[in-house]
C-alpha positions in Angstrom: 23.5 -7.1 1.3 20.9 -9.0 -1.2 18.8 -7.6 -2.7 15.2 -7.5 -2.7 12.5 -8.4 -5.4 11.6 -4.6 -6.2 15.6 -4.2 -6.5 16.5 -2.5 -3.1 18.5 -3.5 -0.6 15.9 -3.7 1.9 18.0 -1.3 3.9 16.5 2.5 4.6 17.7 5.1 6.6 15.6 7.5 9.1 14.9 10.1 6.3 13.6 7.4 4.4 11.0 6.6 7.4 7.1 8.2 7.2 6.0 9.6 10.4 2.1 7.6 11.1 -0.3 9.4 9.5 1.6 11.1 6.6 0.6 10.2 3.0 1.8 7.3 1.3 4.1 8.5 -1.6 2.8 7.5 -5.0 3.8 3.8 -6.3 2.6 1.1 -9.2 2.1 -2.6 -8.1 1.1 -5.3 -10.2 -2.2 -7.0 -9.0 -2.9 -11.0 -9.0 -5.3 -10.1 -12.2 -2.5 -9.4 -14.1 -2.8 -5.2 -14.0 -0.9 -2.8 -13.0 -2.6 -0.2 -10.4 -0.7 2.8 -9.4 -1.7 4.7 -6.0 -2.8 8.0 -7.6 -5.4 5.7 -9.7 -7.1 3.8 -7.2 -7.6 7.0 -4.9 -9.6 8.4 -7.8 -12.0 5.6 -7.0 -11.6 4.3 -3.4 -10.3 4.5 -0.2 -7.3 2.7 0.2 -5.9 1.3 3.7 -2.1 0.4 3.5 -0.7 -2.5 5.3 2.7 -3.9 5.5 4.2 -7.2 7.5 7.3 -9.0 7.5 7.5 -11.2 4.5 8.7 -15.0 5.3 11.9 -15.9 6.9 12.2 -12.2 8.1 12.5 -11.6 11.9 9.2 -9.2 13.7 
C-alpha cells in the first residue's frame, strides 16, 4: 500500500475511527506562513472547526 505524505498508509482500522462529536486528538501542522501550529496552541486562543475531504484523485 503507498504511503501517504504524513508517512501512513492511509489505511485505519475501526478503533482508529472518532465517534462525531468527540475531541480531536492533539496534532502539529505546518501552516502556508511557514509556522508550525499545534492543536493544543490554537485552542488557547480560538475556536477551531475541523474539516476533512478527500484529497485529489481519491474516490468520495
Amino acid at each position: 500500500m503507498a504511503r501517504s505524505p504524513g508517512g501512513g498508509t492511509g489505511a485505519l482500522s475501526m478503533s482508529d475511527l472518532l465517534v462525531i462529536g468527540s475531541p480531536a486528538p492533539g496534532f502539529t501542522a505546518a501552516a502556508s506562513d511557514g509556522k508550525t501550529y499545534t492543536l493544543a496552541d490554537v485552542l488557547k486562543h480560538a475556536h477551531v472547526a475541523l474539516v476533512f475531504y478527500p484529497g485529489n484523485n481519491t474516490p468520495g
